[in-house]
FILOTOR-154823 format. One record per residue (C-alpha): residue in three letters; x, y, z. Coordinates in Angstrom, 2 decimals. Layout:
% residues N
REC    r        x        y        z
REC  ALA        X        Y        Z
...
% end
This chain:
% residues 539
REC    r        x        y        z
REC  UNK    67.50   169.47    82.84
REC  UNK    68.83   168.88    79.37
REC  UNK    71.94   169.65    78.02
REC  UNK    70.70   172.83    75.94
REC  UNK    68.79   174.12    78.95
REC  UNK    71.76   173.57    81.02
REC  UNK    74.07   175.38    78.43
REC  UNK    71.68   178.47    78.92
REC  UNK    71.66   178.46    82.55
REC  UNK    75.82   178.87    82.35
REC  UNK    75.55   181.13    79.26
REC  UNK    72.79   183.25    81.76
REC  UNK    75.55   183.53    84.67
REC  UNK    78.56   184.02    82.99
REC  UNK    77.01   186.88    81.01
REC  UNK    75.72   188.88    84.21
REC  UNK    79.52   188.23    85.35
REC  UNK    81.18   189.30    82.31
REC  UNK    79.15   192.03    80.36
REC  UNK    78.41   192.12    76.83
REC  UNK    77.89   195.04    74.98
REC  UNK    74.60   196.21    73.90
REC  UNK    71.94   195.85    76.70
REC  UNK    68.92   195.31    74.23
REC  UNK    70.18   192.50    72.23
REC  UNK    71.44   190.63    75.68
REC  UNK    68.14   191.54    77.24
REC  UNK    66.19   189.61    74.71
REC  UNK    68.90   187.10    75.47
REC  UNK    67.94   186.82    79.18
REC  UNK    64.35   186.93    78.20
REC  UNK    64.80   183.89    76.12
REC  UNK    66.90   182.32    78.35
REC  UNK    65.05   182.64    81.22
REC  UNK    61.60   182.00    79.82
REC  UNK    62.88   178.14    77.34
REC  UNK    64.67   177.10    81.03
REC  UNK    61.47   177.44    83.17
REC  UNK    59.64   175.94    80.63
REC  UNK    61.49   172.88    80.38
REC  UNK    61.71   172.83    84.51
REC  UNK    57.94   173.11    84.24
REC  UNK    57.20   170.93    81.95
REC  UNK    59.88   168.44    83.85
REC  UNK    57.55   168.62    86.57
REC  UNK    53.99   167.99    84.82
REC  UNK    53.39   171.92    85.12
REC  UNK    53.01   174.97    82.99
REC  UNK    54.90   177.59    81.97
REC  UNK    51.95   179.74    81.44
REC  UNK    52.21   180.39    85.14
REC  UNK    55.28   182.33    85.31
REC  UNK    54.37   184.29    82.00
REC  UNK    54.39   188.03    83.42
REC  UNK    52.08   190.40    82.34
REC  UNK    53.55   193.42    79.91
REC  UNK    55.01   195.97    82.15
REC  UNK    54.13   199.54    82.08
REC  UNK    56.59   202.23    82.33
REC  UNK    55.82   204.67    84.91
REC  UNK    56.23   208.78    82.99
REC  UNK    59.37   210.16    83.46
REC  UNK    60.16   212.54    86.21
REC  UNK    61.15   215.93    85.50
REC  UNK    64.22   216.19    87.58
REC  UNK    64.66   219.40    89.92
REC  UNK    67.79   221.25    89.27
REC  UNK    70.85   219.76    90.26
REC  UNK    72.92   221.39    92.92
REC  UNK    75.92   223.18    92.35
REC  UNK    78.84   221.74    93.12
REC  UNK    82.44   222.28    91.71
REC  UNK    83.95   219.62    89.21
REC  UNK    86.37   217.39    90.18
REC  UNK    89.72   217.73    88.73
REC  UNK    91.92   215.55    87.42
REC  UNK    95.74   215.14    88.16
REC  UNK    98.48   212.80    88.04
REC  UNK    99.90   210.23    89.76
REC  UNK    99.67   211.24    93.81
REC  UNK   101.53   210.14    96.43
REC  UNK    98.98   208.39    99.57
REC  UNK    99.51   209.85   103.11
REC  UNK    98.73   208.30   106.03
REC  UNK    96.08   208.99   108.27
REC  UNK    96.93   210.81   111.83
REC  UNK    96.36   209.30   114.43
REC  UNK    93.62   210.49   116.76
REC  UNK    93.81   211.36   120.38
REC  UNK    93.22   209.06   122.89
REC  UNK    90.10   209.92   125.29
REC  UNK    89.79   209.59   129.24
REC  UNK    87.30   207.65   130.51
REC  UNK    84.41   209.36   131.52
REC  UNK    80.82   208.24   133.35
REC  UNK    78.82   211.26   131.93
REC  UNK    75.11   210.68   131.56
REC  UNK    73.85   211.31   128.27
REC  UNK    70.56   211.61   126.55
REC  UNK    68.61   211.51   123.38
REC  UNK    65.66   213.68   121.36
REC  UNK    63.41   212.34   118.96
REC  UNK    64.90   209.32   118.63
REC  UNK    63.28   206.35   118.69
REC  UNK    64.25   202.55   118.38
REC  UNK    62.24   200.26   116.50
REC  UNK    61.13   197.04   118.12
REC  UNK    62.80   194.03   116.02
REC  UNK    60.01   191.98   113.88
REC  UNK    60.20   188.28   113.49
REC  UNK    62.19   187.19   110.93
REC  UNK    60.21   186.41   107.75
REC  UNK    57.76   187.70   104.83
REC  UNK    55.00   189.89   103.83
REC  UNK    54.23   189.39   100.61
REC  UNK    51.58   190.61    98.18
REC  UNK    48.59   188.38    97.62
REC  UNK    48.95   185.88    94.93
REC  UNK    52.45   185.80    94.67
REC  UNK    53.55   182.00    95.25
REC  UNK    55.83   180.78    92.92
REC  UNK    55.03   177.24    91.49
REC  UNK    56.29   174.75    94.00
REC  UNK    57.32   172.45    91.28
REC  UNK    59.50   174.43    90.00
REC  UNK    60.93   175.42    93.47
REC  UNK    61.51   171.89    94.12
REC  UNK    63.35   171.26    90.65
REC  UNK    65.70   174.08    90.43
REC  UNK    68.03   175.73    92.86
REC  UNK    67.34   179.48    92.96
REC  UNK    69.65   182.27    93.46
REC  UNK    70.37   183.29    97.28
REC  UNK    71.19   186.73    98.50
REC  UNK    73.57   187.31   101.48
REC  UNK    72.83   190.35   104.16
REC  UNK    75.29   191.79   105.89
REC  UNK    73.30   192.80   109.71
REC  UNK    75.68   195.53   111.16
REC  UNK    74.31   195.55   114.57
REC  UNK    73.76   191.49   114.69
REC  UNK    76.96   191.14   113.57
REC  UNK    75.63   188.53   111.43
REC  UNK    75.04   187.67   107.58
REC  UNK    71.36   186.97   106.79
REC  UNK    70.60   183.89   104.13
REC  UNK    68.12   185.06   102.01
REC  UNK    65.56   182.73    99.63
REC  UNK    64.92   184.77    96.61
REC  UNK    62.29   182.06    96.21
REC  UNK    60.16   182.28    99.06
REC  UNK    61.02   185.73   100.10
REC  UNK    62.23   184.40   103.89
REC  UNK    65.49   183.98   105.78
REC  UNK    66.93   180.60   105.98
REC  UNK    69.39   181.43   108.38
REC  UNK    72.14   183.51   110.35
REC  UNK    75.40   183.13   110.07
REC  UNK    77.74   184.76   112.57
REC  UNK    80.68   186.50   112.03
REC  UNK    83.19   189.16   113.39
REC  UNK    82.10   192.79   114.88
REC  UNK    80.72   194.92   112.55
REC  UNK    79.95   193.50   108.68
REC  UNK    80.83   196.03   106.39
REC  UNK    81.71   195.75   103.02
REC  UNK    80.47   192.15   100.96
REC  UNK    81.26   190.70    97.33
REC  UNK    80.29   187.18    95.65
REC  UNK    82.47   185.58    93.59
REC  UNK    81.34   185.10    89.91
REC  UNK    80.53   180.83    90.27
REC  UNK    78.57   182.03    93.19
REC  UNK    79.72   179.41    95.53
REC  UNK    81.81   182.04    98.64
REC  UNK    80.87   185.50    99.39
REC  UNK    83.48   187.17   101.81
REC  UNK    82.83   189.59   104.05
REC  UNK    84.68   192.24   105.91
REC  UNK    84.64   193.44   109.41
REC  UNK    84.69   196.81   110.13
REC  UNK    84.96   196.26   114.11
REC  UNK    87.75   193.83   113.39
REC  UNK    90.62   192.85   111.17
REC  UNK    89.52   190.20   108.90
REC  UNK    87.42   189.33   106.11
REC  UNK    85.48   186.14   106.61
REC  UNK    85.10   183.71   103.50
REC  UNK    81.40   181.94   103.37
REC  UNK    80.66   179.46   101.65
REC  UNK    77.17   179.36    99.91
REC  UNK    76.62   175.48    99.62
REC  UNK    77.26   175.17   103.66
REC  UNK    76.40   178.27   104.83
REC  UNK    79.41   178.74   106.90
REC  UNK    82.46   180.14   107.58
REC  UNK    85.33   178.49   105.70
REC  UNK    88.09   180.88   106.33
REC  UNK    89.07   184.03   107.86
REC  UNK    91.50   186.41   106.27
REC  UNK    94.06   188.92   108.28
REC  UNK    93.85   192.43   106.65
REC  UNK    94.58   195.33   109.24
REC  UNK    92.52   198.01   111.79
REC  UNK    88.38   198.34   110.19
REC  UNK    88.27   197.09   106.78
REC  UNK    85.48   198.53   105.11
REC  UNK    83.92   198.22   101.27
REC  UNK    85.21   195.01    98.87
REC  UNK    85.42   194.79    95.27
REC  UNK    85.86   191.73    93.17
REC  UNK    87.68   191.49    89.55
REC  UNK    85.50   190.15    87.25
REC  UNK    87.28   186.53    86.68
REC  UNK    86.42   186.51    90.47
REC  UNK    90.52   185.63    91.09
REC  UNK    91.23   188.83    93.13
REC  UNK    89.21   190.62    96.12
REC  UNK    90.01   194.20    97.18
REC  UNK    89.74   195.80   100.63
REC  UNK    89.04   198.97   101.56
REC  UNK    91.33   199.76   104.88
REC  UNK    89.64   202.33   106.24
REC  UNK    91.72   201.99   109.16
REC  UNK    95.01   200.99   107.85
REC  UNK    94.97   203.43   105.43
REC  UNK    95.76   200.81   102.66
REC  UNK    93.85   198.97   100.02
REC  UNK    94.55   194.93   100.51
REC  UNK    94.70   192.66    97.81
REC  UNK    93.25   189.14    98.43
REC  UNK    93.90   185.93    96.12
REC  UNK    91.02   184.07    96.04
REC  UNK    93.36   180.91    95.47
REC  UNK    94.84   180.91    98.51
REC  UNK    92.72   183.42   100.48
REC  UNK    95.80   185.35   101.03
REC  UNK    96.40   188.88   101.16
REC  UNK    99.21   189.65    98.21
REC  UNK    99.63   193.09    98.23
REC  UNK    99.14   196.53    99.63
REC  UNK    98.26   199.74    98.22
REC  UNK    98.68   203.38   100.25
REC  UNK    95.54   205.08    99.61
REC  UNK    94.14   207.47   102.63
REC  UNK    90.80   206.66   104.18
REC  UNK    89.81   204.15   101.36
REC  UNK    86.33   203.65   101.84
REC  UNK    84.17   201.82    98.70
REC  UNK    86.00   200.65    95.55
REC  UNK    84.56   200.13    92.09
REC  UNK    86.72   197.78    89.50
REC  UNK    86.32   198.78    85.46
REC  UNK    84.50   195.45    83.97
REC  UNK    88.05   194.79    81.96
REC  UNK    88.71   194.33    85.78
REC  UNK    92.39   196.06    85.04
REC  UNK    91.53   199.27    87.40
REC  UNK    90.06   199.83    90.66
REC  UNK    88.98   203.53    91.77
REC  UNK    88.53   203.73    96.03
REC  UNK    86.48   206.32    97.33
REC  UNK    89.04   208.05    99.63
REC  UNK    87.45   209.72   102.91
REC  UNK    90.67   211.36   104.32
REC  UNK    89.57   215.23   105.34
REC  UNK    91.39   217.90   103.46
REC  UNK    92.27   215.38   100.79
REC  UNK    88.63   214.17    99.51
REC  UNK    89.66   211.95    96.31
REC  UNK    88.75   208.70    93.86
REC  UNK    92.11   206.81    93.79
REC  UNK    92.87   205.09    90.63
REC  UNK    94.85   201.61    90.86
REC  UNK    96.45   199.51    88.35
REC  UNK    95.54   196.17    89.71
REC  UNK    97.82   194.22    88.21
REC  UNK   101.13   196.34    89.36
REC  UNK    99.13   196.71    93.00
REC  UNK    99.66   200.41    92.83
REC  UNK    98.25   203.92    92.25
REC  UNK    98.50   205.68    88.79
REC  UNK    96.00   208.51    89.07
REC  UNK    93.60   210.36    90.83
REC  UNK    90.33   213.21    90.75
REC  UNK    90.24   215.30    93.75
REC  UNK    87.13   215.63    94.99
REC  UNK    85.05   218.89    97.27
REC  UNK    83.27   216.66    99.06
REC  UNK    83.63   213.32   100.74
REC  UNK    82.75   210.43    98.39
REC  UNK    80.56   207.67    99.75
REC  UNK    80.03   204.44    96.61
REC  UNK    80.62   204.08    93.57
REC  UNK    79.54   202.02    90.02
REC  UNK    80.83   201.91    86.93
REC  UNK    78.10   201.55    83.98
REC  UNK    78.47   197.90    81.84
REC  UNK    81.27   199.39    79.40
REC  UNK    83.11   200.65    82.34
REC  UNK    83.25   204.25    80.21
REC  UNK    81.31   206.26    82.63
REC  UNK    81.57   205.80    86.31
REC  UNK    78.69   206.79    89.01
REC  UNK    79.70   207.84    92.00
REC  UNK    77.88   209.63    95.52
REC  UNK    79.01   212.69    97.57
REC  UNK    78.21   213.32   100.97
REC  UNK    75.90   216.59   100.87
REC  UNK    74.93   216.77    97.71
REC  UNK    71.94   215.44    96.00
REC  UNK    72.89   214.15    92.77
REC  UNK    74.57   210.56    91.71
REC  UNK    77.69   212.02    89.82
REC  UNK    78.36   211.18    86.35
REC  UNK    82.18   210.92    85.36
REC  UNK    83.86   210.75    81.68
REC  UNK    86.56   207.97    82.55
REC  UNK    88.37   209.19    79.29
REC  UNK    88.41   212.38    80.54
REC  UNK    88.49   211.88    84.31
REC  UNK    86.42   214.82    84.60
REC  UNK    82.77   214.92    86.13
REC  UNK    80.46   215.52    82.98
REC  UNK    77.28   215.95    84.40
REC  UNK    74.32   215.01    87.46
REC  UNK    71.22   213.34    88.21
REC  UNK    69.44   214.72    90.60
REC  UNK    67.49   212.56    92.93
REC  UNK    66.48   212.41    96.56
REC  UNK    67.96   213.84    99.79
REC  UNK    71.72   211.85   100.47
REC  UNK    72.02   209.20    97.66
REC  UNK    74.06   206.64    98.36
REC  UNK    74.60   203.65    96.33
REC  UNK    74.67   203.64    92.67
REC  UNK    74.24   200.60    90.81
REC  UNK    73.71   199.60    86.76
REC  UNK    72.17   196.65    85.97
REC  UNK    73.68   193.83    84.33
REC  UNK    71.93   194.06    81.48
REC  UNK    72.74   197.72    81.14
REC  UNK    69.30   198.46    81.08
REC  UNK    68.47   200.49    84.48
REC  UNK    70.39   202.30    86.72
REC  UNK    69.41   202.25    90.52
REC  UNK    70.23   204.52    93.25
REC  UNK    68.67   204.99    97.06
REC  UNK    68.26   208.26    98.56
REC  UNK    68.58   207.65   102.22
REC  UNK    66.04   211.29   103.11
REC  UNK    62.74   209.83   101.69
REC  UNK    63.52   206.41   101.64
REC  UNK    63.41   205.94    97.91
REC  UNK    64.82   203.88    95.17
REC  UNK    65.07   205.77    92.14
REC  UNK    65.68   204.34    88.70
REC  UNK    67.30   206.23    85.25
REC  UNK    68.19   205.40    82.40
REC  UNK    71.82   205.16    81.89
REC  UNK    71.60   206.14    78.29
REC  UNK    70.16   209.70    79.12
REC  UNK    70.95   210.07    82.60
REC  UNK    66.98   210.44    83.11
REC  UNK    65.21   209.67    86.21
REC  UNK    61.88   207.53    84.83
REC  UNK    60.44   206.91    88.09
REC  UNK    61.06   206.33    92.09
REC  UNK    59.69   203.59    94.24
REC  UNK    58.74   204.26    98.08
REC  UNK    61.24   201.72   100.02
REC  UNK    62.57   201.26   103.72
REC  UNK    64.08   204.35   106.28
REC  UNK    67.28   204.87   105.43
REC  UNK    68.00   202.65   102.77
REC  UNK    71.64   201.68   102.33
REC  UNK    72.58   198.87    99.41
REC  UNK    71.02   197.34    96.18
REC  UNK    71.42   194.10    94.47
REC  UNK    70.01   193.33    91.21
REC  UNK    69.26   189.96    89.33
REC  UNK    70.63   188.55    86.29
REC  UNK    68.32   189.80    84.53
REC  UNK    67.87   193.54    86.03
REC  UNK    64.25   193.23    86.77
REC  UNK    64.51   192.41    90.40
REC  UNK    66.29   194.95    92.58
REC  UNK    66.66   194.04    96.89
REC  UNK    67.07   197.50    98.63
REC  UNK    68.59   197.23   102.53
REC  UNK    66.51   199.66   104.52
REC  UNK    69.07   200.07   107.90
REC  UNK    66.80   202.12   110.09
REC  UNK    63.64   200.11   109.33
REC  UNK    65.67   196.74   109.82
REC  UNK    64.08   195.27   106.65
REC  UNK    64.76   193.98   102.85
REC  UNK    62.53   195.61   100.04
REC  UNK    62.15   193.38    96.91
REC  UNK    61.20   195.43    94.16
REC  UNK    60.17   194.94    90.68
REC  UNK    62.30   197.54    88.17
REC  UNK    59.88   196.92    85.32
REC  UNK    56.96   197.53    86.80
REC  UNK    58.19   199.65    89.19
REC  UNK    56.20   197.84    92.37
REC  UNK    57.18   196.91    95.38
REC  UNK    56.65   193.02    95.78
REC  UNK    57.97   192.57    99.06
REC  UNK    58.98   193.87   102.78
REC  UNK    60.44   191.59   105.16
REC  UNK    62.55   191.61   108.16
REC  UNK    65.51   190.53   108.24
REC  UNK    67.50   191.63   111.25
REC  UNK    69.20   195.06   113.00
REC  UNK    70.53   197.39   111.01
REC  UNK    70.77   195.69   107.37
REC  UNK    73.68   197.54   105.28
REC  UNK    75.38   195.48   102.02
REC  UNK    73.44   193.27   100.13
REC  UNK    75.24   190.35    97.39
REC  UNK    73.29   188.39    95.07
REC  UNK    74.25   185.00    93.45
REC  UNK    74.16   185.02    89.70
REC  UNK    71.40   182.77    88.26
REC  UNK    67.52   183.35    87.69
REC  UNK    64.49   184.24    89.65
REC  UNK    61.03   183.41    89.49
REC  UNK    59.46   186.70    90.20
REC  UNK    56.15   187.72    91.97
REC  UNK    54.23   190.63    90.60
REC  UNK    52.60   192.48    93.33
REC  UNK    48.96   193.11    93.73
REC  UNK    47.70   197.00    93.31
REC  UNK    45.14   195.48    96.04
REC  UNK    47.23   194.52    98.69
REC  UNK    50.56   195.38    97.82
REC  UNK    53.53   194.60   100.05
REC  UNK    53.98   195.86   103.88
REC  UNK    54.30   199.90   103.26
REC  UNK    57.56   200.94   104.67
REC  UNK    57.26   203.70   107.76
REC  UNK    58.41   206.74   106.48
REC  UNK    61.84   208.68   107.84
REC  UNK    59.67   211.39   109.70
REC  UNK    56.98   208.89   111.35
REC  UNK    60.23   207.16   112.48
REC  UNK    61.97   209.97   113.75
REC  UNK    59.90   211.56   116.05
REC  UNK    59.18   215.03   116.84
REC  UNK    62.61   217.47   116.91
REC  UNK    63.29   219.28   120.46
REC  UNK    65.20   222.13   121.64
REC  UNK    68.65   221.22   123.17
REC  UNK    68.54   221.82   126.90
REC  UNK    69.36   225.45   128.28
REC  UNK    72.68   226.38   128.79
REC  UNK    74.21   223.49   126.75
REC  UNK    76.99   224.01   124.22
REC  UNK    75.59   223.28   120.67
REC  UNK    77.18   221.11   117.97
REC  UNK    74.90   221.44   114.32
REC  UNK    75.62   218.24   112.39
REC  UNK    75.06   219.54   108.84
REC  UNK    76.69   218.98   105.06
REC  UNK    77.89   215.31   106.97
REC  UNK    80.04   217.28   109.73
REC  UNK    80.10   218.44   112.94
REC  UNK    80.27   222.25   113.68
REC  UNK    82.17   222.91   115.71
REC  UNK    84.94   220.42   114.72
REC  UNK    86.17   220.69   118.13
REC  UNK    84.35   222.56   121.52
REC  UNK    85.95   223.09   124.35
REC  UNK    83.78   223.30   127.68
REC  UNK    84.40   223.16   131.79
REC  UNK    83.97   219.97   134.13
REC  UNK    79.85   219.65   134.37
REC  UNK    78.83   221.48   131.57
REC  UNK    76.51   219.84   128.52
REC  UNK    77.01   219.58   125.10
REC  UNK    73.93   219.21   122.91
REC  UNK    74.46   218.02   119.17
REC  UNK    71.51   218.83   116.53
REC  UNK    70.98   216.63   113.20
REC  UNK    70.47   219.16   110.77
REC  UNK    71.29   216.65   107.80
REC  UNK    68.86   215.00   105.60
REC  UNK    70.36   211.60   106.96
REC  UNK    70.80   209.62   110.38
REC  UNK    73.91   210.43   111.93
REC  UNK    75.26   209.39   115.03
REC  UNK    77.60   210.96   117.77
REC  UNK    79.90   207.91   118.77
REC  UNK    82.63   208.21   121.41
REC  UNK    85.89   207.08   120.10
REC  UNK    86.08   203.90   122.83
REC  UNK    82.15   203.85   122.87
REC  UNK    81.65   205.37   126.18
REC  UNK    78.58   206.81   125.33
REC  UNK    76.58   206.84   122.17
REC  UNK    74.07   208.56   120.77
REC  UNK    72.76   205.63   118.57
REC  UNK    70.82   207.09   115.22
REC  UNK    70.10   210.55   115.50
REC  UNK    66.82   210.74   112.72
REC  UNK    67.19   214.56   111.08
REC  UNK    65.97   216.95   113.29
REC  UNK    66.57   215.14   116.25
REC  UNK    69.25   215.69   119.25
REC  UNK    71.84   214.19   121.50
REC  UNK    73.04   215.56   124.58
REC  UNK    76.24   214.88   126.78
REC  UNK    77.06   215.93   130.24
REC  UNK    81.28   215.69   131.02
REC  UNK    82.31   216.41   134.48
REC  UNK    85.57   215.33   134.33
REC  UNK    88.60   217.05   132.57
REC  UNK    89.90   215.66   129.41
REC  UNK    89.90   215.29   125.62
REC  UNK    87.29   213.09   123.91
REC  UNK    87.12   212.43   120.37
REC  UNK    83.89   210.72   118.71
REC  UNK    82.63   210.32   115.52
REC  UNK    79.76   209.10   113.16
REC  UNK    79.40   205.29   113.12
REC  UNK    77.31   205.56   109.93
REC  UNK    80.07   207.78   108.42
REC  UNK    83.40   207.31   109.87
REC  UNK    84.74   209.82   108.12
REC  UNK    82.44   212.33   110.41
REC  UNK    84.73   213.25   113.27
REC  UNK    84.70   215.47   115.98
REC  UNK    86.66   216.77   119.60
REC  UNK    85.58   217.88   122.96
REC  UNK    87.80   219.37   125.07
REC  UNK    86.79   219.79   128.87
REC  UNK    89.19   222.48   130.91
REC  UNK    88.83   222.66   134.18
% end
């Protein structure tokens, strides 16, 4: 590669890093970029570069949105004061049988591809340039999956503490760290070796990260210590603390001086604003509902945020702090993302198993694209064109084209797939064929089964608006409780210590829990921590 082609490469990274303002000038920049660099790889090689030329997308008709549902603005306030957490009752051990309705597990598929016919990418090229890799957090493998974006296959596993949670790469691309939600660290990878190069202390379930854009500092979520941690990447150090409740995703503003954390804690439902540089809290908008993650658009002037029961990405004036307006989309959105480019924004709806794309400068849904069950996490390329959707119920990646709006890929990539990172850099995308298409995705109610009545004489628990009602039951020795997913999402009903488990609960479906002995036993939702509940057995 030349020295002009290899200018444009670092020009192509930094800029997806960074941001620059005005998303149509830098996307003819990427276009240019992308196209003169394959070329010259190409032509390196003895090839073409008529055979990556993509055909001229067509824009699938706007949507006409349904009506968003009400739900009260946030408000804005000063600077607030974090409290901690209490601390929750310890349960008694217990052998109580337990059973579940409509549920069922899916088999695990061999790892690797389906792709559409047609779709190789020219193994010249492939052989002359190193392409981008994504990294997979697999909750129940407790692994990270390495991802080709070339081939569309996992290279390989890489293991890692209890429970990978929350994941960020740093801008160079070269470590990704991820946390550990079943432990108290936050592993450091690095992407040339594939392995584990360091493992970093930071308190009780660490959940969502969030890197500054000059990729020096990483921020943890402590969901269980009640504190964001501050990491330098220098040293791979924590160097700071910050009291924020519950902390559960974190967004940073592209100037990378602010960080807002999506704070769980019941009763005080907030985003927490942070000065990063003085490691502590200046603000924050108290919220009705719990939030769940959070994006702020390339400007960093409006941020995008998720609520737990409602069915609309929220929009939010940072000048303002005040929610200014909704997009509605499917059943439980969760993660909103803008491209680089500032082009598209993304967001799944874990109901119907969709990825829907707007347009961030009208707030517009243009079109949705059928995706995994219960999708959880996007990454985009450089470039915005190609988004990877982590389908956690269907234990499978969805590569989709944004342009187009296609689906190019399914493949398996281990149990329970949550957060998804992509390295900066460019891929060679495959269109999909209308034909054949890629591996259609089973659908949430194919998945879940049939719904059944809870047992007679059982004492019923409704999981609905991401609680449980009842909060807390109280029952004698040998009696039943039955809970009953009335959500639009998987749930689960978790005992504190994992005694029993109900494992995902699809909507509709139900769990049921025989105690004969006396004692208090708390559980909760392993998909949503925040979700907590008691039962109290009197003899």
């Amino acid at each position: 590669m030349g020295e002009k082609e290899d200018g444009i490469m670092n020009d192509h990274a930094q800029s997806f890093n960074t941001g620059v303002n005005g998303h149509l000038s830098r996307r003819r920049f990427l276009a240019g970029a992308t196209m003169s660099a394959v070329a010259a790889l190409l032509a390196a090689c003895g090839g073409s570069s008529k055979a990556t030329d993509a055909p001229a997308p067509t824009k699938a008709p706007t949507a006409a949105p349904t009506t968003a549902p009400a739900v009260a603005p946030a408000t804005a306030v000063g600077t607030t004061a974090a409290s901690s957490a209490p601390a929750l009752p310890v349960a008694n051990a217990t052998t109580a049988s337990s059973s579940v309705t409509a549920g069922a597990t899916r088999a695990t598929a061999p790892v690797g591809a389906t792709t559409a016919a047609g779709s190789a990418s020219p193994v010249t090229a492939q052989a002359s340039m190193k392409m981008p890799k994504a990294y997979i957090g697999v909750f129940k493998d407790n692994t990270v999956a390495v991802f080709d974006t070339m081939t569309n296959k996992v290279l390989t596993t890489i293991p890692i503490p209890t429970g990978p949670h929350g994941m960020v790469v740093t801008p160079d691309g070269k470590t990704v760290y991820v946390s550990s939600d079943g432990a108290t660290v936050v592993s450091a990878i690095d992407t040339a070796t594939d392995k584990v190069t360091a493992s970093i202390e930071v308190g009780q379930a660490p959940h969502g990260l969030a890197i500054t854009p000059d990729g020096k500092t990483v921020l943890v979520a402590g969901f269980g210590t009640n504190q964001v941690a501050v990491i330098d990447v220098a040293t791979n150090k924590v160097s700071g603390q910050v009291a924020v409740p519950q902390p559960h995703n974190i967004a940073i503003t592209p100037d990378g001086k602010a960080a807002w954390v999506a704070s769980q804690m019941q009763g005080a439902t907030a985003l927490a604003i942070l000065s990063i540089a003085e490691k502590k809290q200046t603000g924050s908008v108290l919220l009705e509902k719990t939030p769940r993650a959070l994006n702020f658009d390339m400007k960093g002037k409006q941020l995008y945020f998720t609520l737990a029961g409602v069915d609309a990405v929220q929009v939010l004036d940072v000048a303002t702090n005040k929610v200014t307006g909704q997009i509605p989309v499917g059943a439980s959105p969760h993660h909103p993302l803008v491209t680089a480019t500032g082009e598209y924004g993304l967001v799944v709806s874990q109901g119907p198993g969709e990825l829907a794309i707007w347009a961030p400068d009208a707030n517009k849904i243009t079109g949705t694209v059928k995706v995994g069950t219960m999708p959880h996490w996007i990454a985009a390329s450089s470039d915005g064109d190609t988004a990877y959707v982590t389908n956690e119920a269907s234990n499978d990646l969805t590569v989709v084209n944004v342009e187009t709006q296609k689906v190019i890929a399914t493949v398996p990539v281990g149990n329970a797939p949550r957060k998804i990172v992509l390295q900066p850099g460019m891929i060679m995308q495959a269109a999909a064929s209308p034909a054949t298409g890629a591996t259609a995705a089973p659908s949430a109610s194919s998945a879940a089964g049939a719904p059944a009545p809870a047992a007679a004489g059982a004492n019923a628990v409704t999981i609905a608006n991401f609680a449980f009602a009842p909060p807390s039951i109280t029952i004698a020795p040998g009696q039943m409780v039955a809970w009953t997913n009335k959500d639009s999402a998987a749930h689960t009903v978790t005992e504190d210590k994992s005694a029993w488990d109900s494992k995902n609960l699809a909507p509709g479906a139900t769990f049921q829990q025989k105690f004969d002995q006396p004692g208090t036993f708390t559980y909760h939702c392993s998909i949503h921590p925040f979700m907590t509940g008691t039962v109290v057995v009197k003899a």
